[in-house]
C-alpha positions as CSV (number, residue, x, y, z in Angstrom):
1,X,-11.9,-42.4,-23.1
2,X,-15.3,-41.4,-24.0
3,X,-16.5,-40.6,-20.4
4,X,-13.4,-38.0,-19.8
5,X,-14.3,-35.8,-22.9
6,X,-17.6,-35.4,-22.0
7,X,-17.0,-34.7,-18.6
8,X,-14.3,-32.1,-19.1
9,X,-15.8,-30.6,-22.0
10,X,-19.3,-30.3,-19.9
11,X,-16.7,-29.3,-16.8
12,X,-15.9,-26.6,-18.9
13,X,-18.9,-25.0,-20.1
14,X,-20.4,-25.3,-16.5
15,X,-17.6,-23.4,-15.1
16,X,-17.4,-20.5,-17.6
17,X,-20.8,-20.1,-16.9
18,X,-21.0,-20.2,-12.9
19,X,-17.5,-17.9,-13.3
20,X,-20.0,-15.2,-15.3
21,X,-22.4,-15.0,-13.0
22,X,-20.5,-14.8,-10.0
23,X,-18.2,-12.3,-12.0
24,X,-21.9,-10.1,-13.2
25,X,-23.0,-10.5,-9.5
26,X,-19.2,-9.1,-8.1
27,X,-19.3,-6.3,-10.7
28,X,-22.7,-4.9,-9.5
29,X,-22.3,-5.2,-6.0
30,X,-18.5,-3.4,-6.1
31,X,-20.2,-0.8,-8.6
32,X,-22.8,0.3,-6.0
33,X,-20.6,-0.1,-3.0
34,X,-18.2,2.4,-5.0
35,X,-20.8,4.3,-6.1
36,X,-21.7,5.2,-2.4
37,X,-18.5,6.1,-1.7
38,X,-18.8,9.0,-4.4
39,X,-21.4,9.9,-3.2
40,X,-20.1,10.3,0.0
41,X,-17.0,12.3,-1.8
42,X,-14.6,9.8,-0.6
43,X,-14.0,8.6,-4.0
44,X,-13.2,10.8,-7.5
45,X,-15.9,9.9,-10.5
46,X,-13.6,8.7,-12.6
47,X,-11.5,6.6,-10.0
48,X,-14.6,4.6,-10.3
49,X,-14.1,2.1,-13.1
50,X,-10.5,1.5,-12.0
51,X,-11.4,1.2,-8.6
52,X,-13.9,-1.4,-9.6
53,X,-10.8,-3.3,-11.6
54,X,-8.6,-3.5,-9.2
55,X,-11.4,-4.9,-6.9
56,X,-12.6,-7.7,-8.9
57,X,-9.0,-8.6,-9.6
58,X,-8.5,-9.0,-5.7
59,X,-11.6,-11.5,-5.4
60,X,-11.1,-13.7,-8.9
61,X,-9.5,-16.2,-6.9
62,X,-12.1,-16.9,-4.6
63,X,-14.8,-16.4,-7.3
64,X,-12.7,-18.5,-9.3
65,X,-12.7,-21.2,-6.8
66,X,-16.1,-21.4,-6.2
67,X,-16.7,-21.8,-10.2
68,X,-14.3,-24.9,-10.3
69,X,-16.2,-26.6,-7.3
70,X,-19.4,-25.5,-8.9
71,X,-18.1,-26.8,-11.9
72,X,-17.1,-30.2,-11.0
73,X,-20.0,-30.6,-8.9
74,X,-22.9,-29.9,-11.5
75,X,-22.0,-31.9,-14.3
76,X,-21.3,-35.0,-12.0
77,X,-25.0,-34.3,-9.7
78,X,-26.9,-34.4,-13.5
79,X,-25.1,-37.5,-14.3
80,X,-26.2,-39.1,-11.3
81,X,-30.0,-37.4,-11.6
82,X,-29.9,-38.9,-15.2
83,X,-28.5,-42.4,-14.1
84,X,-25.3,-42.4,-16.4
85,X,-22.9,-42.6,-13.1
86,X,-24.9,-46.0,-12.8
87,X,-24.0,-47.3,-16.2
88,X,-20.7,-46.3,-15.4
89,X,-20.2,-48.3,-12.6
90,X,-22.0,-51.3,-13.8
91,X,-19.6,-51.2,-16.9
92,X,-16.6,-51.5,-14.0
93,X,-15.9,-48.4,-14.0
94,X,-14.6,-47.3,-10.2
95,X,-15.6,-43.8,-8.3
96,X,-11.7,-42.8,-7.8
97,X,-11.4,-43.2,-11.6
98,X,-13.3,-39.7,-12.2
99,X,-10.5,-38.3,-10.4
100,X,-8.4,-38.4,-13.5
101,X,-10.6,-36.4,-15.6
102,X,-11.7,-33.9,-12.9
103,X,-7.4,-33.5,-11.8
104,X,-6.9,-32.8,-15.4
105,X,-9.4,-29.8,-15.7
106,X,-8.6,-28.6,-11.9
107,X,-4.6,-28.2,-11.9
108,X,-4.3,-25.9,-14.6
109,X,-7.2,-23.7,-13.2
110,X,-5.4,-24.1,-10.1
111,X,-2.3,-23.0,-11.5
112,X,-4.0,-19.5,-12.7
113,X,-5.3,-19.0,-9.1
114,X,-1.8,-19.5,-8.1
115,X,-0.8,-17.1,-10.9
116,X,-3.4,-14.5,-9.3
117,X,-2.9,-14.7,-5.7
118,X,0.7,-14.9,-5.9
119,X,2.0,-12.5,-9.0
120,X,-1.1,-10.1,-10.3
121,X,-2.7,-9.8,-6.8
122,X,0.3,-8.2,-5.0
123,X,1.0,-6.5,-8.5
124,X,-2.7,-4.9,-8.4
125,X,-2.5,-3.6,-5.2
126,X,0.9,-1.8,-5.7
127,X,-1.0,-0.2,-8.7
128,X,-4.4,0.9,-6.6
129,X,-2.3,2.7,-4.0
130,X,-0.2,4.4,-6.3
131,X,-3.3,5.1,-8.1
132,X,-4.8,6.1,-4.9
133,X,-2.1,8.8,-3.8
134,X,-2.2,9.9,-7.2
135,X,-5.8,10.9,-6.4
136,X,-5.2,12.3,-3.0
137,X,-2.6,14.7,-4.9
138,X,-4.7,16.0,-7.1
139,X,-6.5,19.7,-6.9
140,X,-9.5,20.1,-5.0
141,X,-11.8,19.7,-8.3
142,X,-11.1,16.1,-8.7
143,X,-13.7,16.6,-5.5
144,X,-15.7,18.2,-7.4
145,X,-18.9,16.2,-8.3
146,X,-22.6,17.2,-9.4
147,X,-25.3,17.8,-6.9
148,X,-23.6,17.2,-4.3
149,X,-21.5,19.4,-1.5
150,X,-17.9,18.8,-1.1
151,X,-15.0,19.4,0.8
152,X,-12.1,20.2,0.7
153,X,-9.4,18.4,2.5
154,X,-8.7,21.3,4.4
155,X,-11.4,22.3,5.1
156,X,-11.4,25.9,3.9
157,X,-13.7,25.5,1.2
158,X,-17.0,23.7,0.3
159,X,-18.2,23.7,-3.6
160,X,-21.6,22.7,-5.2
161,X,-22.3,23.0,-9.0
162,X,-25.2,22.1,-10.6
163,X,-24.3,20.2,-13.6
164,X,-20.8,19.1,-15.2
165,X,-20.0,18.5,-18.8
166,X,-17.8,15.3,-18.7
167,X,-16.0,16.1,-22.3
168,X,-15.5,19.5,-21.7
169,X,-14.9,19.5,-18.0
170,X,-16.8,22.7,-17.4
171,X,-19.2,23.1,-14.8
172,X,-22.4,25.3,-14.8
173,X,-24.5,27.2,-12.0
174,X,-20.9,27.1,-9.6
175,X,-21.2,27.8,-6.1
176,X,-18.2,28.2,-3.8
177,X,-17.7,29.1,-0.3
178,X,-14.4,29.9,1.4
179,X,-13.0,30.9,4.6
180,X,-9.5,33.0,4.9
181,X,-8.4,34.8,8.1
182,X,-11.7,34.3,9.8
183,X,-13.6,36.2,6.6
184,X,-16.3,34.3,4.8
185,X,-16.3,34.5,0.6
186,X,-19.0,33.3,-1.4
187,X,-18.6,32.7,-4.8
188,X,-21.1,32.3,-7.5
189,X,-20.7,32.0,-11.0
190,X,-22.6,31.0,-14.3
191,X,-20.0,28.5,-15.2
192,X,-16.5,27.5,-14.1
193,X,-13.5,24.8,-15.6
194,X,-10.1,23.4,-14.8
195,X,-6.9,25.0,-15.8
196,X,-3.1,24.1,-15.6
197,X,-0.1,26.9,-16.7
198,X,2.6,26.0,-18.1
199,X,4.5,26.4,-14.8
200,X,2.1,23.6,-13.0
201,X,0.2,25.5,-11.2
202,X,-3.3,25.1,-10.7
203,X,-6.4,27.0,-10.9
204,X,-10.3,26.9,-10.7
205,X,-11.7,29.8,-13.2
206,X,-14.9,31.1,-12.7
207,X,-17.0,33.2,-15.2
208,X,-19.8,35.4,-15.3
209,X,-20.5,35.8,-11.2
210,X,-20.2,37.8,-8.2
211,X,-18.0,37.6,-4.9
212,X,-19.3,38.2,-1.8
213,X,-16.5,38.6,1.2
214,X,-16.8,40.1,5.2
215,X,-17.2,39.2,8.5
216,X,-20.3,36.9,9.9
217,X,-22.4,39.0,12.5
218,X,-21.0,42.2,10.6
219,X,-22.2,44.4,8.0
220,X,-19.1,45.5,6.3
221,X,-19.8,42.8,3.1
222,X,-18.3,43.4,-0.3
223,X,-19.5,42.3,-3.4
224,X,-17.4,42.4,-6.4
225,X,-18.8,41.2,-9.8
226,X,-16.8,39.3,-12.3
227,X,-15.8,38.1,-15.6
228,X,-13.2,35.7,-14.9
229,X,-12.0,35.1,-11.0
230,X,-9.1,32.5,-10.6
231,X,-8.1,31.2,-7.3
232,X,-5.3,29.0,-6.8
233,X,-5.2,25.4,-5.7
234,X,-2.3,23.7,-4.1
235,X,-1.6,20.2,-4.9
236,X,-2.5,17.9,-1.3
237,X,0.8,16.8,0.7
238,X,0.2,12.9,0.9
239,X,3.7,12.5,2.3
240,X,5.6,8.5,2.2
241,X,3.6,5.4,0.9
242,X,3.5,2.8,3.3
243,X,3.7,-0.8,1.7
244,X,1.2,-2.8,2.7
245,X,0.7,-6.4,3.3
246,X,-0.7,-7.1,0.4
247,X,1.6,-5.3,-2.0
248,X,4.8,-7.3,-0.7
249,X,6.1,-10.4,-3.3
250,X,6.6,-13.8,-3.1
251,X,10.5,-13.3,-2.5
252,X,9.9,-10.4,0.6
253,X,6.9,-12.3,2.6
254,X,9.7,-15.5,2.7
255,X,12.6,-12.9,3.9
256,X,9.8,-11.1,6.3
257,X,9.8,-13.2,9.5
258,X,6.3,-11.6,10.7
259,X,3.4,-13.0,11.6
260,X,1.3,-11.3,9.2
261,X,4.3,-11.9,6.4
262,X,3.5,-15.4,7.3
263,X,-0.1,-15.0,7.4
264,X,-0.5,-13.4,4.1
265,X,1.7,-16.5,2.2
266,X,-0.5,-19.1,3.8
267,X,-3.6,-17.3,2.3
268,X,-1.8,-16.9,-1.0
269,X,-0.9,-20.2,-1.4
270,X,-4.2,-21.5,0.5
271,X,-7.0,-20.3,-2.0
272,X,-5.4,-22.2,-5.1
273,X,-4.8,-25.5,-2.9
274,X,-7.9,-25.4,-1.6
275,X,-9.8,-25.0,-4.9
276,X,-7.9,-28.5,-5.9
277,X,-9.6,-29.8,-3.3
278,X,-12.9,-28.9,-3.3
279,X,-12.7,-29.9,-7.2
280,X,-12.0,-33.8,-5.9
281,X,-14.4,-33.0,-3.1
282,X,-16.7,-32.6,-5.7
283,X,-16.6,-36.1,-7.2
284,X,-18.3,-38.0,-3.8
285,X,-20.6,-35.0,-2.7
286,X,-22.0,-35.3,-6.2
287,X,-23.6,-38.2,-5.7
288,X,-27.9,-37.8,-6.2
289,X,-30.1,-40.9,-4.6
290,X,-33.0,-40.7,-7.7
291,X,-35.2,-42.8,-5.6
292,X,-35.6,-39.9,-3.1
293,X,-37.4,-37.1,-3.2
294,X,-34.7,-35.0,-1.9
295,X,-31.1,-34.7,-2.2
296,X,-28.9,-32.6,0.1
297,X,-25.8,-33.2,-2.1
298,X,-25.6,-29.1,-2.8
299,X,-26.7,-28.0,1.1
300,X,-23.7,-30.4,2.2
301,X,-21.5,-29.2,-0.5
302,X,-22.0,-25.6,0.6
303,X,-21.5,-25.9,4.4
304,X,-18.0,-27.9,3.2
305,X,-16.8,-24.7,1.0
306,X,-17.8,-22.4,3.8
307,X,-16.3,-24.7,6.6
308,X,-13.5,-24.5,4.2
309,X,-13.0,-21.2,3.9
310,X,-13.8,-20.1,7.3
311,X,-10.8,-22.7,8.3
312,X,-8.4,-20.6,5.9
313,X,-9.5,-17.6,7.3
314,X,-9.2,-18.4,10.9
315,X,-5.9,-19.9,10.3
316,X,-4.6,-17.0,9.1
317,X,-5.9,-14.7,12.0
318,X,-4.1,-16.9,14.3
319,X,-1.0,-16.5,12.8
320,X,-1.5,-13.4,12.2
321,X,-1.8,-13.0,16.0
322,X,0.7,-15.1,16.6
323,X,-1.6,-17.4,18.3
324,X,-0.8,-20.4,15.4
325,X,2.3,-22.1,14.0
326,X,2.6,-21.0,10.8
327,X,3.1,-24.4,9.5
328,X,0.3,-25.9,11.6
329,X,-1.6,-23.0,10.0
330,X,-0.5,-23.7,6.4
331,X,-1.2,-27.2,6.4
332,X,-4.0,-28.1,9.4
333,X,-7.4,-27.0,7.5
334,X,-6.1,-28.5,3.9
335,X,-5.2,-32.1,5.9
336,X,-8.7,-31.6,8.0
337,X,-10.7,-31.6,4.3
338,X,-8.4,-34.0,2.7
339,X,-9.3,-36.8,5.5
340,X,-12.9,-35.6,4.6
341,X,-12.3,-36.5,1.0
342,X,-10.9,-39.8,2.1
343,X,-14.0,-40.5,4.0
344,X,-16.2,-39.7,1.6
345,X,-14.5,-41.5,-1.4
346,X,-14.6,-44.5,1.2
347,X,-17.9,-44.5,1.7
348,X,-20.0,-44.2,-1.7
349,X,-16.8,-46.6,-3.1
350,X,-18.2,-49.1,-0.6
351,X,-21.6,-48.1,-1.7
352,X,-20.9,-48.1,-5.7
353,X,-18.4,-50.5,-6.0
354,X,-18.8,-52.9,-9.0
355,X,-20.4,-56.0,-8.9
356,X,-18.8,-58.9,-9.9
357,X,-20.7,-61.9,-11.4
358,X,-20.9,-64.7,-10.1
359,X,-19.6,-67.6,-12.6
């Protein structure tokens, strides 16, 4: 019917739209957040944009959830602003009718949260820590970062450079300071770069500087000028991977009899159930009284989604803990909202019902 193409289609543009915004908003607040932990030398520069992948992907499915309410809720609130929902219902059309439309654009966004949480989520972490003892093994100048201190992970050395050419990977301006045996070496050099043999090993080559090597409180110093000085690097033991949580599959969180095996399925399967109901939720909370001022549709909607979500999340704390039933966990906060969607429904159905004419 006429009503259900316009509705999805305007369902449709409303979500892709709320889904880029909150998507822009995620990006920048992840990029600074990562950002900050560069600077802090806690994270390589060019983990960043990965890092920032593998993030987003991890918070889609609630950002994705929130769109779909957003995007149910929207279209139907101008409808009733503009005084088509109404028409609608003079013309005998019923409030649980709009269900159909709304379950048609809902299940298969649903279905690709599913998709998310339960295949590409676990998939994504699996790929960050890899990723991440990847970095770990790496030689100390993957530390290495401009205008700024850092250390290495043993502690025996601390490097600063002034400027680094990303395409070349040489560094200008290089200084270095290293401690062996209890004897202090300083190192600075006009420029320095990255080099592998063919045998694996590792070295950081300085050019054009001079060593300085001896004893604090002594005055037995020596200073050596150089062309080239090379100095080793052993790759960083990161020794066994531990699987986490989140990393596990469908197939080993149902073998895994843990509370947090169980914990981490009912949030899986939680997010995309719950964003099918918040889309039907949408259809009663919509509703925008024109002859008022004021309409606390949207406050009301909010405190429901974070009601929501803050059930899902203490539920799965509590089993976690083993303070919950897992199945009282999986199904208590999504049978609390639905009896809230029957109330509601109840309600403005009562309210909006059609009017029969009298003969």
């Amino acid at each position: 019917m006429l009503y259900r193409r316009a509705l999805t289609r305007e369902m449709g543009l409303t979500t892709g739209a709320v889904l880029t915004v909150l998507v822009a908003i995620a990006l920048v607040v992840l990029f600074i957040r990562l950002l900050g932990d560069v600077a802090r030398g806690e994270l390589a520069n060019e983990a960043v944009f990965v890092f920032l992948g593998f993030s987003l992907l991890y918070f889609l499915p609630v950002l994705m959830t929130i769109a779909l309410f957003a995007g149910v809720l929207l279209p139907l609130s101008r409808m009733w602003r503009d005084s088509e929902m109404v028409i609608w219902f003079n013309a005998g059309l019923s409030l649980t009718q709009w269900m159909r439309p709304v379950l048609i654009f809902a299940v298969p966004f649903s279905l690709v949260i599913l998709l998310l949480t339960l295949v590409l989520n676990p998939w994504m972490q699996t790929k960050k820590s890899e990723y991440g003892q990847e970095l770990k093994s790496r030689s100390e100048s993957a530390l290495i970062a401009p205008g700024l201190f850092a250390e290495s992970s043993a502690g025996q050395r601390v490097y600063y450079v002034e400027s680094l050419n990303p395409l070349t990977g040489i560094v200008r301006n290089v200084f270095m300071q290293s401690r062996i045996d209890g004897r202090l070496g300083l190192v600075i050099a006009r420029e320095g770069d990255y080099t592998q043999l063919p045998d694996g090993s590792r070295y950081l080559v300085f050019k054009e500087g001079r060593r300085y090597e001896g004893t604090p409180g002594q005055l037995d110093y020596r200073v050596v000028r150089f062309e080239r000085y090379w100095m080793r690097l052993d790759p960083v033991a990161t020794g066994a991977r531990a699987v986490s949580i989140r990393q596990m599959s469908v197939a080993e969180l149902l073998a895994d009899a843990t509370p947090p095996a169980r914990a981490q399925l009912l949030w899986r399967l939680g997010v995309p159930i719950s964003a099918l109901i918040l889309a039907v939720m949408a259809i009663p909370l919509s509703f925008v009284n024109t002859r008022a001022r004021r309409s606390y549709g949207l406050v009301i909607a909010l405190l429901l989604y974070f009601v929501y979500n803050n059930l899902l999340s203490l539920s799965q704390a509590w089993v976690a803990q083993d303070k919950l039933n897992p199945l009282v966990g999986m199904w208590a906060s999504h049978l609390l909202m639905l009896s809230a969607v029957v109330i509601l429904f109840y309600r403005r159905s009562r309210q909006h019902a059609p009017r029969r004419r009298r003969p």
